[in-house]
N, CA, C and O atoms as a GROMACS GRO file, in nm:
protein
  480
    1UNK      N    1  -7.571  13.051  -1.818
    1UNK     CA    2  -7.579  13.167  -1.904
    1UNK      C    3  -7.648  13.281  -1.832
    1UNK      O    4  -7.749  13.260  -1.763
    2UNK      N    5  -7.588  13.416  -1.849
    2UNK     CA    6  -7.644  13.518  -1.775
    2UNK      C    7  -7.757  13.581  -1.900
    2UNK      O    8  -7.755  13.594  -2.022
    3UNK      N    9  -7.849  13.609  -1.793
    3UNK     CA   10  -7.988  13.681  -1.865
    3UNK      C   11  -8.098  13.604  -1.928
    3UNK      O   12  -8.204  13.651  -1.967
    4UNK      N   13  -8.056  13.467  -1.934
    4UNK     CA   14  -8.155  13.345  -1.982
    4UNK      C   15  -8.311  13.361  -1.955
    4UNK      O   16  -8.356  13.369  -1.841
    5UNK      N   17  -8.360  13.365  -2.028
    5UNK     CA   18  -8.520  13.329  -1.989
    5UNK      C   19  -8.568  13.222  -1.984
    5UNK      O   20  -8.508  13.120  -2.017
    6UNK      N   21  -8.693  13.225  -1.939
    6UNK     CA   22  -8.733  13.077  -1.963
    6UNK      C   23  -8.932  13.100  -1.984
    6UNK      O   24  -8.993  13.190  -1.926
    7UNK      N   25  -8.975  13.034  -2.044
    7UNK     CA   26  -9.119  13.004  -2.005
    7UNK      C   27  -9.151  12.877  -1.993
    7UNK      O   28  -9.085  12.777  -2.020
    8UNK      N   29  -9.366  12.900  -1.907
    8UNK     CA   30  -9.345  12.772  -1.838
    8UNK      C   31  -9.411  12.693  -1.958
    8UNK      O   32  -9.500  12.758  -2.012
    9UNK      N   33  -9.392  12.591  -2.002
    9UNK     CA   34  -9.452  12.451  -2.091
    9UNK      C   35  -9.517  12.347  -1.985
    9UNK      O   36  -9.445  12.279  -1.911
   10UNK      N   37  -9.664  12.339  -1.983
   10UNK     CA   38  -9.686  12.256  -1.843
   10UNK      C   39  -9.615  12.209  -1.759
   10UNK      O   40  -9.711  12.178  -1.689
   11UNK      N   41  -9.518  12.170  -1.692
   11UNK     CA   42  -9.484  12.140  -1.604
   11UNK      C   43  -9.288  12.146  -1.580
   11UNK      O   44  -9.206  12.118  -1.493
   12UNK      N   45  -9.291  12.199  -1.709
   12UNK     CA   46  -9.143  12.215  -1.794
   12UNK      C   47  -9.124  12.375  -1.777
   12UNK      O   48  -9.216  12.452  -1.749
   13UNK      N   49  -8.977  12.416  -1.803
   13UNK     CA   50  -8.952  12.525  -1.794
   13UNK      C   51  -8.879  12.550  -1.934
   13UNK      O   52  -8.775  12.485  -1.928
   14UNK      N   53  -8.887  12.611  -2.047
   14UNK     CA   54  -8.789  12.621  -2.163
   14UNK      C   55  -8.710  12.718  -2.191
   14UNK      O   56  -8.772  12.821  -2.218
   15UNK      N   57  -8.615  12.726  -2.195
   15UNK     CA   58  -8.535  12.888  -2.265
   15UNK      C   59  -8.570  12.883  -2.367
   15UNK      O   60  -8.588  12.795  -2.451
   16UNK      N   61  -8.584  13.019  -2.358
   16UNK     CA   62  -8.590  13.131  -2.471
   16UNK      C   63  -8.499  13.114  -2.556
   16UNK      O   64  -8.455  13.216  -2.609
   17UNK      N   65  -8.467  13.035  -2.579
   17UNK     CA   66  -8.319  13.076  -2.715
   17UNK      C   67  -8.343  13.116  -2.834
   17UNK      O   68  -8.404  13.051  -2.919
   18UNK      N   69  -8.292  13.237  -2.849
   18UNK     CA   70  -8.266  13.260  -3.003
   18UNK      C   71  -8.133  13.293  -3.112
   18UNK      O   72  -8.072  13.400  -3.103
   19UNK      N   73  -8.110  13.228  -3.177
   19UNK     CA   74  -7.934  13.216  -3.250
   19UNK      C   75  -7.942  13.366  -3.312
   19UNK      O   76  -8.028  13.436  -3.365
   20UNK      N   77  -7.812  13.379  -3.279
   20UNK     CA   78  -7.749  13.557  -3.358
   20UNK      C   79  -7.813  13.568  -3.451
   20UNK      O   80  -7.860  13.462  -3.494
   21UNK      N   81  -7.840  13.670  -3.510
   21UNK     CA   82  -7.899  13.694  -3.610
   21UNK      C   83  -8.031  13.651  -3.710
   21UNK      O   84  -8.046  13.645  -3.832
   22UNK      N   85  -8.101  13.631  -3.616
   22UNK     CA   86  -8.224  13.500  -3.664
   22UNK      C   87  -8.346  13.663  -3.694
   22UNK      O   88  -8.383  13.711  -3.802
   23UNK      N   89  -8.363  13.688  -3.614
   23UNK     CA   90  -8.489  13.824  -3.691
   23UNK      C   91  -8.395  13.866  -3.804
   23UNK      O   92  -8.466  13.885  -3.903
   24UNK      N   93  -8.262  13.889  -3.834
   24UNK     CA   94  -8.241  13.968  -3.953
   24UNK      C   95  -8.232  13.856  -4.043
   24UNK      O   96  -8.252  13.901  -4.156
   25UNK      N   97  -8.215  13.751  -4.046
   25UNK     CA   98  -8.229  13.604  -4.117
   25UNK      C   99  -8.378  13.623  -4.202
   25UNK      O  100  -8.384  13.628  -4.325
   26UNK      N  101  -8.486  13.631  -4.116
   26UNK     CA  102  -8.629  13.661  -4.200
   26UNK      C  103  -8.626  13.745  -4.292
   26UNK      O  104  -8.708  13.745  -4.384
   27UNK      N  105  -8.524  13.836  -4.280
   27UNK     CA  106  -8.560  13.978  -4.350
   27UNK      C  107  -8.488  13.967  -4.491
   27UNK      O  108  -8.490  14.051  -4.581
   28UNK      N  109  -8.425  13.842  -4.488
   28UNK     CA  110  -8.292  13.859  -4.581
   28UNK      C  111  -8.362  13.739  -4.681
   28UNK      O  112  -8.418  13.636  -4.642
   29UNK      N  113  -8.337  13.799  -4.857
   29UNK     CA  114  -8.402  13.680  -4.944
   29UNK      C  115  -8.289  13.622  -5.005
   29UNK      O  116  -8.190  13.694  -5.023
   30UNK      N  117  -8.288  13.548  -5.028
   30UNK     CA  118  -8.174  13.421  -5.119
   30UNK      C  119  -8.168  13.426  -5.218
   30UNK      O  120  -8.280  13.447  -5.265
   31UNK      N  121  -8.096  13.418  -5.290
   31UNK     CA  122  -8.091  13.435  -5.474
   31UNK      C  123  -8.130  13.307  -5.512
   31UNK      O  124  -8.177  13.230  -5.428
   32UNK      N  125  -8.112  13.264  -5.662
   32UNK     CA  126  -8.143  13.124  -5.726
   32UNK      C  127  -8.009  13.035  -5.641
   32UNK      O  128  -8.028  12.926  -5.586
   33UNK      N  129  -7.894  13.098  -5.643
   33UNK     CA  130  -7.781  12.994  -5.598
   33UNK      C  131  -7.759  12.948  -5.464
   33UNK      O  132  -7.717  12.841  -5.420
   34UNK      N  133  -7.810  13.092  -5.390
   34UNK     CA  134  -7.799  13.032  -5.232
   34UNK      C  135  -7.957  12.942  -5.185
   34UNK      O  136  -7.958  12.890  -5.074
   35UNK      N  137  -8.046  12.933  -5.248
   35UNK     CA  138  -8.144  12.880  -5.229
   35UNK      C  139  -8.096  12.710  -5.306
   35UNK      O  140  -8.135  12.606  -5.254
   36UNK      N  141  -8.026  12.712  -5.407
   36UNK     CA  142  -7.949  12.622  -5.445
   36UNK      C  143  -7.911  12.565  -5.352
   36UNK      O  144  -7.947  12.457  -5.306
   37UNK      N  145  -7.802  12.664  -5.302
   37UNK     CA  146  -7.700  12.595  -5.246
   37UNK      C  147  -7.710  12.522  -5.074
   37UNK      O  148  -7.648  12.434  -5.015
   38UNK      N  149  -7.842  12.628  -5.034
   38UNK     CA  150  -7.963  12.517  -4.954
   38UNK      C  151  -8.001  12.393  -4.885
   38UNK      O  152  -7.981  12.311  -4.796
   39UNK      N  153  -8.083  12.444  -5.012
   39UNK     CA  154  -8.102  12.265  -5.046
   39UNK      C  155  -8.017  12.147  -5.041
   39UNK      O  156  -8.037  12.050  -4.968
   40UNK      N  157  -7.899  12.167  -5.142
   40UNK     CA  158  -7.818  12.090  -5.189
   40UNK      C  159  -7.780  12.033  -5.029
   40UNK      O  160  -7.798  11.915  -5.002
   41UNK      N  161  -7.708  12.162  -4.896
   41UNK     CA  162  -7.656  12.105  -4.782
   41UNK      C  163  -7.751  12.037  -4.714
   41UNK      O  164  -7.713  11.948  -4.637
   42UNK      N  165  -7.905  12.067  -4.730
   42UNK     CA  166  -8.017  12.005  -4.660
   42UNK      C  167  -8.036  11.875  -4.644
   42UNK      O  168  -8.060  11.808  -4.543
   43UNK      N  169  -8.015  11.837  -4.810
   43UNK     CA  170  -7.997  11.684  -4.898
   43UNK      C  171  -7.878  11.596  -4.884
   43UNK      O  172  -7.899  11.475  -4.882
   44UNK      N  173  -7.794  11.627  -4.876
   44UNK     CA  174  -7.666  11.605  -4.923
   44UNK      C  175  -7.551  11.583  -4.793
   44UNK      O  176  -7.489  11.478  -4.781
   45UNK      N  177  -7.533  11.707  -4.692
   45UNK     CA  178  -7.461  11.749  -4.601
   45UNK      C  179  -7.506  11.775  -4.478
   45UNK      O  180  -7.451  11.853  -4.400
   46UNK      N  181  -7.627  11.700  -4.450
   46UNK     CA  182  -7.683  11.794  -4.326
   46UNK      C  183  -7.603  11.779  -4.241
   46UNK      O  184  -7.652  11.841  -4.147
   47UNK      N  185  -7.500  11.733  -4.204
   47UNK     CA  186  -7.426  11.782  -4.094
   47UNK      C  187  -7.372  11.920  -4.113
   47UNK      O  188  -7.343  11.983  -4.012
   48UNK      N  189  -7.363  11.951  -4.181
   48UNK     CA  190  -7.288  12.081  -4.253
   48UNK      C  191  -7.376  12.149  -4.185
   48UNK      O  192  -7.359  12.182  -4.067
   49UNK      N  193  -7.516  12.183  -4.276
   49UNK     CA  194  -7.605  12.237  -4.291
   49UNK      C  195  -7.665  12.291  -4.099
   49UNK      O  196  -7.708  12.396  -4.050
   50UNK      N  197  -7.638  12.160  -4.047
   50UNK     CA  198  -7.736  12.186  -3.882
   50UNK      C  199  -7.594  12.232  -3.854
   50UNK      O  200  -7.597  12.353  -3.830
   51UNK      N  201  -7.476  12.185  -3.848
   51UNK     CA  202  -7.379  12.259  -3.744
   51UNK      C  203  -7.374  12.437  -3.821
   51UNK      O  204  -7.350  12.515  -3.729
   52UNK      N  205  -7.383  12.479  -3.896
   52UNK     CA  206  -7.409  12.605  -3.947
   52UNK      C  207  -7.481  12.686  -3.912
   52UNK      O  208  -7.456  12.804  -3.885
   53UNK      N  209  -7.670  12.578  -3.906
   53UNK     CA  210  -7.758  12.677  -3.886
   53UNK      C  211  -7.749  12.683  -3.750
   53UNK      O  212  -7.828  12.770  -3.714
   54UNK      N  213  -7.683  12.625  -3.635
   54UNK     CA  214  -7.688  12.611  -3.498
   54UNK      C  215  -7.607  12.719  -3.450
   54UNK      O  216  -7.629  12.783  -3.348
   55UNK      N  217  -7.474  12.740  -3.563
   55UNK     CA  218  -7.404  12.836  -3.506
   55UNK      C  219  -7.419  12.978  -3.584
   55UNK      O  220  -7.336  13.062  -3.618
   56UNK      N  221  -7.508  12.973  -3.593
   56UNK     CA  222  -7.568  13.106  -3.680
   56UNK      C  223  -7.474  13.146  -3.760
   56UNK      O  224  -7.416  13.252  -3.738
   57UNK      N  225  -7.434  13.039  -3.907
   57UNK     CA  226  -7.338  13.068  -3.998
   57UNK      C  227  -7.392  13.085  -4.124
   57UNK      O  228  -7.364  13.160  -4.217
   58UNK      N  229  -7.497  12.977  -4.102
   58UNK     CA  230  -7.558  12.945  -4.285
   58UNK      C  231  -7.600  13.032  -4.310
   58UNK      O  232  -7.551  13.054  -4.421
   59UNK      N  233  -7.706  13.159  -4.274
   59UNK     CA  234  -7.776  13.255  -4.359
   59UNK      C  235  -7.597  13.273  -4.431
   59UNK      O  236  -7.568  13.221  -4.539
   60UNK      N  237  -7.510  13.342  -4.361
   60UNK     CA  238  -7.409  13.412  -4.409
   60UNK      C  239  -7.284  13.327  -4.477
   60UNK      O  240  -7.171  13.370  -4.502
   61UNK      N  241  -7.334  13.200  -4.499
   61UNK     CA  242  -7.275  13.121  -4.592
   61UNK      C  243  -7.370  13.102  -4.755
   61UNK      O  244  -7.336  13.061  -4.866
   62UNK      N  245  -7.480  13.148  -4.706
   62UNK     CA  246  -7.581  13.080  -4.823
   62UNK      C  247  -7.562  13.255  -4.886
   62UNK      O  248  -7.526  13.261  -5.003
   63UNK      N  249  -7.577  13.341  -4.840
   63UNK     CA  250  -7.580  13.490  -4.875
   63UNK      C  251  -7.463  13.486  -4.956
   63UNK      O  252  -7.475  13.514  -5.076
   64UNK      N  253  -7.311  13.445  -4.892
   64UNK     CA  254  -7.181  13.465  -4.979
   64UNK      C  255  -7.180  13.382  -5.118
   64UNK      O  256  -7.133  13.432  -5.220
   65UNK      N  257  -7.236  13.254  -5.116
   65UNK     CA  258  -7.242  13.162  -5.232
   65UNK      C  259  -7.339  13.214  -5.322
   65UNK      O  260  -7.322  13.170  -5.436
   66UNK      N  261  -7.422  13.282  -5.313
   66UNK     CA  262  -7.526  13.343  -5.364
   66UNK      C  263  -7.431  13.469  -5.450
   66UNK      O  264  -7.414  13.484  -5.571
   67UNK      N  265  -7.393  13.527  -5.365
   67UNK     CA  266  -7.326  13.669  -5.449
   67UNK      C  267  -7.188  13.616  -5.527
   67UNK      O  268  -7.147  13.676  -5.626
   68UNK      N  269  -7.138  13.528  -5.487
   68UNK     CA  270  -6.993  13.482  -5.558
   68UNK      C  271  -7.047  13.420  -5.653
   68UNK      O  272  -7.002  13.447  -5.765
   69UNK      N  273  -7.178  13.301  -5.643
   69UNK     CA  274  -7.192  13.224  -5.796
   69UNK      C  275  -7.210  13.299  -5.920
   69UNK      O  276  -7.172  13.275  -6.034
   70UNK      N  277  -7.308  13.438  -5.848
   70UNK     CA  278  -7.375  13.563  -5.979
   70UNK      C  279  -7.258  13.631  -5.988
   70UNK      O  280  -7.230  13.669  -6.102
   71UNK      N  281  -7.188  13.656  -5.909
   71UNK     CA  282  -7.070  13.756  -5.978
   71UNK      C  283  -7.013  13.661  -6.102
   71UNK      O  284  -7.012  13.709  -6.215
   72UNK      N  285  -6.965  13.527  -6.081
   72UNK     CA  286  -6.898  13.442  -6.154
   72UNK      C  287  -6.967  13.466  -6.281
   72UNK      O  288  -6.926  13.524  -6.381
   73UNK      N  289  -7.119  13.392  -6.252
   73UNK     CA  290  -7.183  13.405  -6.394
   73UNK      C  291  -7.199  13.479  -6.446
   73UNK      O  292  -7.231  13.443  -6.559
   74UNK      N  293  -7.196  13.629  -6.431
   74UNK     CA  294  -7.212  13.748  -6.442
   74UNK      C  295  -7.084  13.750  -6.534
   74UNK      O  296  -7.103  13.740  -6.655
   75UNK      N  297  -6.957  13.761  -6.487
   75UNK     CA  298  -6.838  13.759  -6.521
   75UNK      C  299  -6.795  13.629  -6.653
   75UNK      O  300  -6.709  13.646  -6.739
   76UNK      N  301  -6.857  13.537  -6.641
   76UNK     CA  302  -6.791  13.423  -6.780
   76UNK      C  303  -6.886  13.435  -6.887
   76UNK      O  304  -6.859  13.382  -6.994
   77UNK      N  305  -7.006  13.504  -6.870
   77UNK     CA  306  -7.081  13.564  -6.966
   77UNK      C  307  -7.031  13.660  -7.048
   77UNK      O  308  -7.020  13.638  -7.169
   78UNK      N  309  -6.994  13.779  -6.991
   78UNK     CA  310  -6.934  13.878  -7.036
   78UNK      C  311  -6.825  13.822  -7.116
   78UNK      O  312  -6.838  13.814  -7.238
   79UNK      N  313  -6.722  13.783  -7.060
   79UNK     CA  314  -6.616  13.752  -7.115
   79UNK      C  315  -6.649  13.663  -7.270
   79UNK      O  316  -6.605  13.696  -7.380
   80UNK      N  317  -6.744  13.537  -7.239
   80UNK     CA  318  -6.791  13.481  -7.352
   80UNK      C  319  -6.843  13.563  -7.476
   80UNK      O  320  -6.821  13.544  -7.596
   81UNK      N  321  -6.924  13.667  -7.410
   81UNK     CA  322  -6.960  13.765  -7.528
   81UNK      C  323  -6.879  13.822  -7.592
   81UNK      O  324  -6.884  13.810  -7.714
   82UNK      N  325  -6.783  13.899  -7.536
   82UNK     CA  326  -6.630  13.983  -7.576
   82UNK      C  327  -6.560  13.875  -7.661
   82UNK      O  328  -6.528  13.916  -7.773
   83UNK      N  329  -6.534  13.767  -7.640
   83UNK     CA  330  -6.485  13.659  -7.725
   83UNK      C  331  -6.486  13.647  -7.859
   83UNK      O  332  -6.394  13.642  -7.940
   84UNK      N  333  -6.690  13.641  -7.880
   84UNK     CA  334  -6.729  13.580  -7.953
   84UNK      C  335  -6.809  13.716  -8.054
   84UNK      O  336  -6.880  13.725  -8.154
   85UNK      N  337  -6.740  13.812  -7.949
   85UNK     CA  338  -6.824  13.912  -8.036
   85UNK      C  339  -6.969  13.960  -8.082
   85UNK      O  340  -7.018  14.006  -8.185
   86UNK      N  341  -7.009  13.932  -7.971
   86UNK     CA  342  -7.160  13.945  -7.963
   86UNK      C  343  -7.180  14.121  -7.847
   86UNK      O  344  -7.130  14.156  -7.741
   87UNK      N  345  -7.243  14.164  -7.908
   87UNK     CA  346  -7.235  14.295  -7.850
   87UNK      C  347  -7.369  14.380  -7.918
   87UNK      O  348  -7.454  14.321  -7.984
   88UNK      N  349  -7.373  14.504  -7.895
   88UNK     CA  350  -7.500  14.593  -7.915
   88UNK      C  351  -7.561  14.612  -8.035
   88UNK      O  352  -7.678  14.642  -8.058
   89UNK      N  353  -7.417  14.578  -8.154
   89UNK     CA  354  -7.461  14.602  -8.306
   89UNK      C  355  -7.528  14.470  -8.308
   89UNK      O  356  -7.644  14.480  -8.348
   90UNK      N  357  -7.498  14.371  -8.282
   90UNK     CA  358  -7.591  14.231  -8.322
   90UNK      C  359  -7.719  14.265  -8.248
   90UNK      O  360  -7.812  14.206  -8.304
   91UNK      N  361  -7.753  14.326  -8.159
   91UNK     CA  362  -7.824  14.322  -8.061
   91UNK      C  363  -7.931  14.366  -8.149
   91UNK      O  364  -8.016  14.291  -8.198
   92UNK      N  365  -7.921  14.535  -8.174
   92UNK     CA  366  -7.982  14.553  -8.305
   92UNK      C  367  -7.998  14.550  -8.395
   92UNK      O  368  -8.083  14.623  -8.443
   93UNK      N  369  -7.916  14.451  -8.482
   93UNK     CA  370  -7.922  14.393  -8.580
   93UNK      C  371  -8.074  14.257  -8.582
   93UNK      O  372  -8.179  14.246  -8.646
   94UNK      N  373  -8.011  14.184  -8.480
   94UNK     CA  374  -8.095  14.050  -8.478
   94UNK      C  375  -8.115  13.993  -8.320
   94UNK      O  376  -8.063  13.890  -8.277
   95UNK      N  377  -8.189  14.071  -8.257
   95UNK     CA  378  -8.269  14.019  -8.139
   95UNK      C  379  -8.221  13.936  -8.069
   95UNK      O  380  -8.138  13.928  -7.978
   96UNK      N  381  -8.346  13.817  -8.182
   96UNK     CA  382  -8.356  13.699  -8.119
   96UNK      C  383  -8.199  13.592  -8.115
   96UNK      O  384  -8.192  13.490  -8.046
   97UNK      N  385  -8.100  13.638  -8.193
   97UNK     CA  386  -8.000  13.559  -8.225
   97UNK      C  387  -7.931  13.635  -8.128
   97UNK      O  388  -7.839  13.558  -8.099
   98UNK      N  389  -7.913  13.742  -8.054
   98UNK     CA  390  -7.861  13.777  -7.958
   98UNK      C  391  -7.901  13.728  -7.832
   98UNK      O  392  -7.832  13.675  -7.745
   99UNK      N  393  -8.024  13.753  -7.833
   99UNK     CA  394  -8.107  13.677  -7.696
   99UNK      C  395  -8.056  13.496  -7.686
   99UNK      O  396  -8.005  13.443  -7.588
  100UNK      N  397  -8.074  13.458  -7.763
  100UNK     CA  398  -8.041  13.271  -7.812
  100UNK      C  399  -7.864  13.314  -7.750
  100UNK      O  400  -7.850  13.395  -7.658
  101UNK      N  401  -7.809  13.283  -7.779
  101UNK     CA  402  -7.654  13.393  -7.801
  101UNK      C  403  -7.622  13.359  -7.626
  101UNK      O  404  -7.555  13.274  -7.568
  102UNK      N  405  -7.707  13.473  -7.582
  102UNK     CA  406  -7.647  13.528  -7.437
  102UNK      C  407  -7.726  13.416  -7.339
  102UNK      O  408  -7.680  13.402  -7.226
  103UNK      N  409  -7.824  13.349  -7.371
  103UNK     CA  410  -7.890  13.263  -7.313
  103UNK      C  411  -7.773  13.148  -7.304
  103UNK      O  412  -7.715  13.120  -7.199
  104UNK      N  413  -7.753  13.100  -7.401
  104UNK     CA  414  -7.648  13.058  -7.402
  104UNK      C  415  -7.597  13.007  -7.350
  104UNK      O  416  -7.609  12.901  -7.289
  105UNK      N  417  -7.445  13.156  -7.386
  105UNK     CA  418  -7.364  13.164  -7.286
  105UNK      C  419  -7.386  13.167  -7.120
  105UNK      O  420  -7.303  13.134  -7.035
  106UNK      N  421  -7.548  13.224  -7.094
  106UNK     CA  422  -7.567  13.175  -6.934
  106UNK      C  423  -7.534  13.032  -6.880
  106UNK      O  424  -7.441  12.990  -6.811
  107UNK      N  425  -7.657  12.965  -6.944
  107UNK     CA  426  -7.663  12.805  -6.904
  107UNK      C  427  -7.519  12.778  -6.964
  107UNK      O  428  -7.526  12.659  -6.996
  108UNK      N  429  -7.430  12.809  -6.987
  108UNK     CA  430  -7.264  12.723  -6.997
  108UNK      C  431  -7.241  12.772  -6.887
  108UNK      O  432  -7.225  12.680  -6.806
  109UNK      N  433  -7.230  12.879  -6.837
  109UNK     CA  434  -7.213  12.936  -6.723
  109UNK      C  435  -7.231  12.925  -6.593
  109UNK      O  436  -7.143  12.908  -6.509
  110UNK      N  437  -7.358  12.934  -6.574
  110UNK     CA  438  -7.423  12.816  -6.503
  110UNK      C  439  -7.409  12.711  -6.468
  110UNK      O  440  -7.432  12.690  -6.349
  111UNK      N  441  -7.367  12.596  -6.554
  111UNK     CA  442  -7.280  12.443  -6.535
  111UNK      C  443  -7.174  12.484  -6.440
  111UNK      O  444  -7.177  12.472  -6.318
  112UNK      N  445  -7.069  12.539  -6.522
  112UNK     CA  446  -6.957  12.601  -6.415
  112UNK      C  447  -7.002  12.596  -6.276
  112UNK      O  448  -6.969  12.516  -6.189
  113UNK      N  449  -7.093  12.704  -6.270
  113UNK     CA  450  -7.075  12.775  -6.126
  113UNK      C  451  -7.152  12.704  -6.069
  113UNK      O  452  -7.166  12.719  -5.948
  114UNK      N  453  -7.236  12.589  -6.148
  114UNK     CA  454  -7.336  12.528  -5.996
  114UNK      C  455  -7.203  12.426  -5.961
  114UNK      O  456  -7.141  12.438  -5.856
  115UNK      N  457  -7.173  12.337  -6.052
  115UNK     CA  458  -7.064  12.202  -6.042
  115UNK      C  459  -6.963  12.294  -5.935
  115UNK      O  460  -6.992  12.286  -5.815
  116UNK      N  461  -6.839  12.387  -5.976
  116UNK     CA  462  -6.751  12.482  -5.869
  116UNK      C  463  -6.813  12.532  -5.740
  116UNK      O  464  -6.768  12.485  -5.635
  117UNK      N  465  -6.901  12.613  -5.735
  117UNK     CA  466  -6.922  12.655  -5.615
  117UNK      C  467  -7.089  12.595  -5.549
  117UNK      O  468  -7.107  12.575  -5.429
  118UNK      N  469  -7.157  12.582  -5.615
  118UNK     CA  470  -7.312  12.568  -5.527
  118UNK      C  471  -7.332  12.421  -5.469
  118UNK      O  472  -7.398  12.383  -5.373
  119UNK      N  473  -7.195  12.294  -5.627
  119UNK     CA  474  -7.283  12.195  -5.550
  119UNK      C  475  -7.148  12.142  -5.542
  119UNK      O  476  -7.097  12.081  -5.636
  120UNK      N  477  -7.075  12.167  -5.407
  120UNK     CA  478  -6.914  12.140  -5.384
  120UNK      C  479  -6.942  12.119  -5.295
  120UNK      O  480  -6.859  12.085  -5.210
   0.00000   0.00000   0.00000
C-alpha cells in the first residue's frame, strides 16, 4: 500500500490504519432503530456485522435502517389515524384519548417495522 504509516510498538512496527469514514462515524448519532438494528447484528450476525464494520459499510447501513424504519413508522401511523379518524378535533376534544390513540397506533407500528426491517 502506498503512503502507509507505521509506528514503533516495542519492538513491532504497526500501521496506522484507519477505515473510510471512521472520524465522520464519531460524529454521526443513531436513532432508536439503527442502534436497534446494532445490536441485533452484534448478537445475532456478527459475521455480518465485522465484515461491514471492516469494510466501512455499517455506519451507512445502520444510518439507512434507522431512516427507513422512522419513515415507515412515521407513515403506518398516519395512515392508521386517517383510518380511524383520529385527528385535531379529538385532539381537542379529549387529550388523553388521543394521546392513548396515537400511542397506540405507534407500538402496532413498531411491531411491523422492528419484525420487517430492524430484526431481518
Amino acid at each position: 500500500m502506498e503512503g502507509l504509516t507505521y509506528r514503533k510498538n516495542g519492538d513491532y512496527l504497526i500501521p496506522d490504519l484507519m477505515m473510510d469514514g471512521e472520524d465522520e462515524a464519531e460524529e454521526t448519532m443513531l436513532g432508536k432503530y439503527g442502534l436497534l438494528r446494532q445490536s441485533f447484528l452484534k448478537e445475532h450476525h456478527h459475521g455480518t456485522y465485522t465484515s461491514r464494520l471492516l469494510t466501512g459499510k455499517l455506519m451507512e447501513h445502520l444510518q439507512e435502517t434507522d431512516r427507513q424504519a422512522q419513515e415507515q413508522v412515521d407513515q403506518m401511523v398516519a395512515e392508521m389515524m386517517k383510518q380511524n379518524g383520529v385527528d385535531e378535533a379529538l385532539k381537542e376534544r379529549d387529550q388523553m384519548a388521543w394521546l392513548q390513540t396515537v400511542n397506540s397506533f405507534t407500538a402496532q407500528a413498531e411491531e411491523v417495522v422492528l419484525r420487517e426491517i430492524v430484526y431481518r
